[in-house]
C-alpha positions as CSV (number, residue, x, y, z in Angstrom):
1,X,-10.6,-34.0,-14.5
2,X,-12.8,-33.2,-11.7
3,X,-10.3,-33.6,-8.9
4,X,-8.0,-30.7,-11.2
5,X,-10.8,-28.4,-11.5
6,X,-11.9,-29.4,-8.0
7,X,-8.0,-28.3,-6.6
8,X,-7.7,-24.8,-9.1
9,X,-10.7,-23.5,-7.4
10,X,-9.8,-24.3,-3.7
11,X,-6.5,-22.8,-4.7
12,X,-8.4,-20.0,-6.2
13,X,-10.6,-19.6,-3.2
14,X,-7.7,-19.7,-1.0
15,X,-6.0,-16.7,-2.9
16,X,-8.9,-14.9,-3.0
17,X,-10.4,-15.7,0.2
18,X,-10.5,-11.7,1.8
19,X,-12.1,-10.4,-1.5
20,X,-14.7,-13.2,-1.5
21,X,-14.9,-12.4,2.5
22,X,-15.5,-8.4,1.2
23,X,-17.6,-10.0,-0.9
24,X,-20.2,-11.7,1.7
25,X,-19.9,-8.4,3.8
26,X,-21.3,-5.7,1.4
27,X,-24.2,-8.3,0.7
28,X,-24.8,-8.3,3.9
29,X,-24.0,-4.0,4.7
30,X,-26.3,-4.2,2.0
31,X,-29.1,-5.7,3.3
32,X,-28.4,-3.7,6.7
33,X,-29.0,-0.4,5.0
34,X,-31.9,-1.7,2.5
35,X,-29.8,-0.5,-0.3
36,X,-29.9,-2.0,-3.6
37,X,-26.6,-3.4,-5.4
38,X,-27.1,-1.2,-8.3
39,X,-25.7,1.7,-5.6
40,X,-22.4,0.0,-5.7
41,X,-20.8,1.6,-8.3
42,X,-21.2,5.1,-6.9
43,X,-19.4,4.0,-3.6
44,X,-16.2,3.6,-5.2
45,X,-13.6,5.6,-5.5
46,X,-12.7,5.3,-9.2
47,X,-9.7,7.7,-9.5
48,X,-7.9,5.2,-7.4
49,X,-9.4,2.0,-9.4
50,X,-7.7,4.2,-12.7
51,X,-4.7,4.8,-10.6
52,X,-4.2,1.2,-9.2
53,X,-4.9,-0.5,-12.8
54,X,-2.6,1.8,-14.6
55,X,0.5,0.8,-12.2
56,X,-0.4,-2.8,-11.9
57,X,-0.2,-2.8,-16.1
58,X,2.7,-0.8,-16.6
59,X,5.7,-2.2,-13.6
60,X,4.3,-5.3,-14.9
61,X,5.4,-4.6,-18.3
62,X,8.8,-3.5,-16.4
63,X,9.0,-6.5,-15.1
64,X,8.1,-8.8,-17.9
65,X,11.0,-6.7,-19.7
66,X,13.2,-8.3,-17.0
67,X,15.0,-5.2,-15.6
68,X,14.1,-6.2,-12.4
69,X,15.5,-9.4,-12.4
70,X,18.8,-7.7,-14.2
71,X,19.0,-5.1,-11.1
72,X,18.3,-8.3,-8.6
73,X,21.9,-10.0,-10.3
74,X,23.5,-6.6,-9.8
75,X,22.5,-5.7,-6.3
76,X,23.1,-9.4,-5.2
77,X,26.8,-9.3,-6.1
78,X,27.2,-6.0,-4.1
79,X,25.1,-7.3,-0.7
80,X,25.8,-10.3,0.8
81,X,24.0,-10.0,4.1
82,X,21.0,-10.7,4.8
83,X,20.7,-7.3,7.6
84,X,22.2,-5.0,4.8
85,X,20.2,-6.0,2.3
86,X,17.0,-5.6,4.2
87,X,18.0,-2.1,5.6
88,X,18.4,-1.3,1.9
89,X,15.6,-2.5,0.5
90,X,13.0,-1.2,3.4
91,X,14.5,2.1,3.5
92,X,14.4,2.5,-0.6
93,X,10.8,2.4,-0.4
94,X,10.4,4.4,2.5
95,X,12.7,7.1,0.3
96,X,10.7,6.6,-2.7
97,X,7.5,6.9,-0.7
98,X,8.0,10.3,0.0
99,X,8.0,11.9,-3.7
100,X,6.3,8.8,-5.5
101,X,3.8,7.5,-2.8
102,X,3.2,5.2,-0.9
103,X,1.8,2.4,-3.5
104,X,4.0,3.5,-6.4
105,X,6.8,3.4,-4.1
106,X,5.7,-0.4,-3.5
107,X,5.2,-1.2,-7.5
108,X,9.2,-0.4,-7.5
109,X,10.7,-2.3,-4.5
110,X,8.6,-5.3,-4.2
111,X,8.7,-6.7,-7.8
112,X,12.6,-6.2,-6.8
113,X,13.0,-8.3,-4.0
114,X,10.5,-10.9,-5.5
115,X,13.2,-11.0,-8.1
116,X,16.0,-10.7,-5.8
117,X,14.0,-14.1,-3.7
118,X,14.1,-15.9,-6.9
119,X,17.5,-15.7,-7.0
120,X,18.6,-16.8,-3.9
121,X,17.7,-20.1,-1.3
122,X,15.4,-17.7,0.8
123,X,12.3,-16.7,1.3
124,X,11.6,-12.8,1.4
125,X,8.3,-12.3,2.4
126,X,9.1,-10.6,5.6
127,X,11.6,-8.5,4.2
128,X,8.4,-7.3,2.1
129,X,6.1,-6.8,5.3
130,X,8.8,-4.8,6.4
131,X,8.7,-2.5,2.9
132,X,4.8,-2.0,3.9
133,X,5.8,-0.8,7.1
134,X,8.1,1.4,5.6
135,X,6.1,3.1,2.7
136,X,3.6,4.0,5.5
137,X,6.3,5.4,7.9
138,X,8.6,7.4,4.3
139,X,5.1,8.4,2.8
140,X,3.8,10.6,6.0
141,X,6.7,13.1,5.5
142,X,5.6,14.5,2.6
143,X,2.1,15.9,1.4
144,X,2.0,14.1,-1.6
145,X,3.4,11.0,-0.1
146,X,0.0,9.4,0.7
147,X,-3.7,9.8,-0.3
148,X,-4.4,11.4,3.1
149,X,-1.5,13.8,3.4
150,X,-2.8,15.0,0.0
151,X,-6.1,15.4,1.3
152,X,-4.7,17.4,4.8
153,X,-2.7,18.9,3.3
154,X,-5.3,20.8,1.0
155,X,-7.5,21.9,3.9
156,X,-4.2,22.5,5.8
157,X,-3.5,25.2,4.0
158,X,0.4,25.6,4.3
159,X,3.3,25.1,1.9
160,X,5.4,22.3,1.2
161,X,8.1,22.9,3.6
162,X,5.8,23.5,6.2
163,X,4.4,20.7,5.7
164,X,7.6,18.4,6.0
165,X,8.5,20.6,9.2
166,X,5.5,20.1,10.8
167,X,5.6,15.9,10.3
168,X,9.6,15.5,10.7
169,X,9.3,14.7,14.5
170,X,6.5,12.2,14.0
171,X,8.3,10.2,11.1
172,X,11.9,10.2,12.7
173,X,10.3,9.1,15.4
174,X,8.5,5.7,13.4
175,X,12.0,5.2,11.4
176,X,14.0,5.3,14.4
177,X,11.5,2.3,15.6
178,X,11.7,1.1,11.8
179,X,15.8,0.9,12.1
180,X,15.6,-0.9,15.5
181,X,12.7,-3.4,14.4
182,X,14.6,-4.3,11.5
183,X,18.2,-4.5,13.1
184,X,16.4,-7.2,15.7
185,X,14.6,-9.1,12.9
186,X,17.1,-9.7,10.3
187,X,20.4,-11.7,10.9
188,X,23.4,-10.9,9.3
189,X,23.6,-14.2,7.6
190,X,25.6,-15.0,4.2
191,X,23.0,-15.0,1.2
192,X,23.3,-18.2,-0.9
193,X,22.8,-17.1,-4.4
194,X,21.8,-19.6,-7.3
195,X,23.4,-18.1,-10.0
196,X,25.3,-15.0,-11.2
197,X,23.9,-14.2,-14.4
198,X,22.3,-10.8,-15.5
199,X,19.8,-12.2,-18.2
200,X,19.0,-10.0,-21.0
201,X,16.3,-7.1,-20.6
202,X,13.7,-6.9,-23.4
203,X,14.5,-2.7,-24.4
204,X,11.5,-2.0,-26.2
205,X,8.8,-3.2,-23.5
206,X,10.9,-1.3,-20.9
207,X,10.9,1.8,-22.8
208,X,7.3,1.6,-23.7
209,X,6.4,0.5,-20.1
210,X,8.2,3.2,-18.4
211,X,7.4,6.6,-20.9
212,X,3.9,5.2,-20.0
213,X,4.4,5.0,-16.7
214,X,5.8,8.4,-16.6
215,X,3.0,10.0,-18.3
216,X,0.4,7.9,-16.4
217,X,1.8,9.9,-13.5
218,X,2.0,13.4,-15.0
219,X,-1.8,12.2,-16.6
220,X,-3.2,11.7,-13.1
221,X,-2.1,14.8,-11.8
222,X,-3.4,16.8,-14.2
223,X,-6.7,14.8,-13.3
224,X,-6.9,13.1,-16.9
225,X,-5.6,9.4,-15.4
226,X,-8.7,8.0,-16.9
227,X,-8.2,8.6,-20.6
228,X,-4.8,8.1,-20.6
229,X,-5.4,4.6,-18.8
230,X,-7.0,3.9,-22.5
231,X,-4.1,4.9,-24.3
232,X,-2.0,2.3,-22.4
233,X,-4.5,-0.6,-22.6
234,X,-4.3,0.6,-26.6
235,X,-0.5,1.0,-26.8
236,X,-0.4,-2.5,-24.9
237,X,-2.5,-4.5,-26.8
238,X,-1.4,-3.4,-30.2
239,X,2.6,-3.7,-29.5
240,X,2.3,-6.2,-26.4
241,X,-0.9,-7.6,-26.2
242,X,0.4,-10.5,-23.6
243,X,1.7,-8.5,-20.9
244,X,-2.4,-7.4,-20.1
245,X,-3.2,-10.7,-18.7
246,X,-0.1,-10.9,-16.1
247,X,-1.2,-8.2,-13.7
248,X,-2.9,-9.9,-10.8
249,X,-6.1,-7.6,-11.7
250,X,-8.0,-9.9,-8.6
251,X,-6.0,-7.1,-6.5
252,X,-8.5,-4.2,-8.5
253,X,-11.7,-6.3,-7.3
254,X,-10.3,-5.9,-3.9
255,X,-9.7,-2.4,-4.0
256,X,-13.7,-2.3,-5.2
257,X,-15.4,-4.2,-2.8
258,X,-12.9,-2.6,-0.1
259,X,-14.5,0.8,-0.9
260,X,-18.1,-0.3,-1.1
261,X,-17.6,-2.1,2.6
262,X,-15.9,1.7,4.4
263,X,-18.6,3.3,3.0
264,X,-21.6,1.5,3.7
265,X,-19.9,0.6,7.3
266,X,-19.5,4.7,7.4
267,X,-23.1,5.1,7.1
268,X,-23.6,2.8,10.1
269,X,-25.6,4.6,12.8
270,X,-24.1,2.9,15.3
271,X,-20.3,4.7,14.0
272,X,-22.5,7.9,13.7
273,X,-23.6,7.5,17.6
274,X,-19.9,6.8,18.1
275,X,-18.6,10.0,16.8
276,X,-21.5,11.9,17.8
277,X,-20.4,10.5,21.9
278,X,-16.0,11.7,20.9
279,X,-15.0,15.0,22.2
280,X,-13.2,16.5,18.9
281,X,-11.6,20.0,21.0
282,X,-9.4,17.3,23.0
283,X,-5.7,16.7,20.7
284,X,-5.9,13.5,22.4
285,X,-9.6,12.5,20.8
286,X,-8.1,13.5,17.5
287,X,-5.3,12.3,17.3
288,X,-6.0,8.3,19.1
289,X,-9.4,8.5,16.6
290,X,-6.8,9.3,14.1
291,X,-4.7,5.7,14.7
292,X,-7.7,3.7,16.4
293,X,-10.3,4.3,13.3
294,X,-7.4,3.5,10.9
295,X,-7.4,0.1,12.2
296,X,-11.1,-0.3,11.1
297,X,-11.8,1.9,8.3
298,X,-8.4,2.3,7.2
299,X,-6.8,6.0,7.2
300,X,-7.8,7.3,4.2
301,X,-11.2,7.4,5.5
302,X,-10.6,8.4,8.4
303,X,-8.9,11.3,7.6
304,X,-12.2,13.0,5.5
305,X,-13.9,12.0,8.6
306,X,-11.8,13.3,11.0
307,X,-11.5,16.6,9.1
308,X,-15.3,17.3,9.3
309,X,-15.3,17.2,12.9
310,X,-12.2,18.6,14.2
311,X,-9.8,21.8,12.7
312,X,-6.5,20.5,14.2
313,X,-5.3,19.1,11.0
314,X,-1.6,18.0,12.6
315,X,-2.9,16.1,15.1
316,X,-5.3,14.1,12.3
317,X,-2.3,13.7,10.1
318,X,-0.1,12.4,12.9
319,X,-2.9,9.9,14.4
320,X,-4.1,8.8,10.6
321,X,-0.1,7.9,10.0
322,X,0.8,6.3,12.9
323,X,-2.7,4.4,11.9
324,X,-1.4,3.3,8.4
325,X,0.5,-0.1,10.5
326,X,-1.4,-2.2,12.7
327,X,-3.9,-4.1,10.9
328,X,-4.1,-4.9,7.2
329,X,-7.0,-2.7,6.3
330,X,-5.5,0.6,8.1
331,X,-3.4,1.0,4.8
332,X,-4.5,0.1,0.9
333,X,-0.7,-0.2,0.7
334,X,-0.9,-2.9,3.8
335,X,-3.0,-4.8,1.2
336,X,-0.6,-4.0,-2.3
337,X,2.3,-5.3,-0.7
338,X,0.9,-8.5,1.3
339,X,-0.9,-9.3,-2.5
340,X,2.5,-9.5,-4.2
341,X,3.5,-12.5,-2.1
342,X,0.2,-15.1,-2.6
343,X,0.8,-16.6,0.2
344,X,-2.1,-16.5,3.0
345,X,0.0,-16.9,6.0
346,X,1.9,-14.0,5.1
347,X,-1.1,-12.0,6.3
348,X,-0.8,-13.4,9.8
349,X,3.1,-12.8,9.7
350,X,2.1,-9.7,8.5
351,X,0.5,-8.5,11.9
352,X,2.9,-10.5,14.0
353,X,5.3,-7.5,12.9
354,X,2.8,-4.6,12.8
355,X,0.6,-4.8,15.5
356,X,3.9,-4.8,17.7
357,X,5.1,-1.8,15.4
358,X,2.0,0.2,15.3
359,X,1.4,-0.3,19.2
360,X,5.2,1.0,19.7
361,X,4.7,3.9,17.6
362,X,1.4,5.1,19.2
363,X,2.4,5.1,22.7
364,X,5.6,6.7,22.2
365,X,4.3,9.6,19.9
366,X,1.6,10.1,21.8
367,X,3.7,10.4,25.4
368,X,6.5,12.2,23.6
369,X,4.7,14.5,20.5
370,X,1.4,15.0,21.5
């Protein structure tokens, strides 16, 4: 008896060993700033918390209806090699990414090829590092494909096309990088699958899931994500009250201690002093503070920073993209898609593949657009 409870917790402590390391290091920001933990709540963002919770509820109820295990049957009888089928599944979320964002985007495809991977005598993780790659690279395009496009954009001030004009060098310029990366990582090997049957799909929970899901979405843009998050934890427990606990809500405790952490590390005076020494009328300081702070505060942040101090809004939005790959934090979507897999070495294949990528990307734009 002890030496089960003894094993659940190690293997609990091993899945959840970054939040309990997020964890230890707002105690400790904390203590650095002399700041009580009853401040914690107001250093989260909790439009994304609504946001995150809604879509981890609702595509889990669209995959509990087994649609995505019925698509997996159907797109394994019509790709049989390995290359194709990555290039398909890595550029569908970077497509997706542009009109759905970047973390919807991921809520689609990954749950896919998980389902596609259960089908076949492979493991598919990297084909999922490669669809966080890709949501960063399809997401920039578009002002609404990201959470820091939609900020930029707003203090950008320009229409939608413009917008798309303005960031269509940069992003053919990561997907052409994308294409190559992928062509040299995946073979074109036969896929083995274990069986050819479609399985049933459960109608009702996929309808339910997806009009929610739908007006989740409309919901949050109109800014009233919050109460309609109710209505789904309503709808859910009355007609499907076992679908709540399948989520992998550990991934919304994350998300809360990731916020507390940027901001108390934002209120750091030694990254004050630091900003205070950078020469903001230089496109070079903007845009390499762009990708460089990415890769420790993640871009979201960076980009309100960024925005404060300089007016060149393109040259944030290009550094603050290119900045979404590299290291896991420089993305919340680096973090979604490497939490679908439970697997903690997958967050060291993770930045055996980004690092590379991000490095790539940031020499050439910055040589060739900048």
């Amino acid at each position: 008896m002890a030496n089960d409870l003894s094993s659940k917790l190690l293997y609990l402590l091993r899945k959840n060993a970054l939040t309990a390391l997020l964890f230890v290091a707002a105690l400790g920001l904390s203590a650095v700033h002399s700041q009580p933990i009853s401040v914690f709540p107001s250093l989260v963002d909790w439009n994304t918390i609504v946001t995150l919770s809604g879509l981890l509820l609702l595509t889990t109820g669209i995959k509990e209806s087994g649609l995505f295990s019925f698509l997996a049957y159907r797109i394994s009888r019509r790709i049989t090699n390995e290359r194709l089928l990555a290039l398909f599944l890595i550029f569908l979320a970077a497509v997706l990414s542009m009109f759905l964002t970047n973390d919807i985007a991921l809520f689609i495809v990954v749950p896919l090829t998980l389902n596609l991977q259960s089908i076949v005598d492979d493991d598919y993780s990297k084909i999922i590092i490669f669809e966080a790659i890709a949501v960063n690279v399809g997401s920039s395009l578009t002002p609404i494909g990201n959470p820091q496009n939609i900020f930029l954009w707003h203090q950008w001030d320009i229409s939608f096309p413009v917008f798309v004009k303005e960031m269509a060098p940069l992003v053919l310029l990561m997907a052409v990088c994308l294409l190559i990366m992928v062509l040299v990582s995946f073979s074109s090997k036969r896929i083995k699958v274990k069986n050819h049957q479609d399985g049933s799909v459960d109608k009702g929970l996929f309808i339910l899931s997806f009009i929610l899901l739908v007006s989740f979405i409309v919901a949050i843009e109109l800014g009233f994500g919050r109460y309609f998050l109710c209505i789904i934890f309503m709808a859910m427990l009355l007609i499907r009250k076992e679908v709540i606990l399948k989520p992998d809500w550990g991934l919304v405790l994350l998300f809360i201690l990731l916020f507390i952490d940027l901001n108390l590390i934002s209120e750091l005076k030694t990254a004050r002093h630091l900003l205070s020494m950078l020469d903001f009328s230089s496109a070079s300081t903007v845009f390499l503070s762009g990708a460089l702070f990415s890769q420790a505060i993640s871009n979201v942040p960076s980009a309100i920073i960024l925005a404060s101090h300089s007016g060149n809004i393109k040259l944030i939005a290009y550094g603050v993209n290119v900045g979404g790959n590299g290291f896991l934090i420089a993305s919340f979507a680096n973090l979604i898609a490497l939490r679908f897999t439970n697997k903690a070495y997958n967050y060291l294949s993770f930045h055996f593949y980004s690092i590379p990528y991000f490095i790539v990307t940031l020499v050439l734009s910055y040589y060739l657009l900048i």
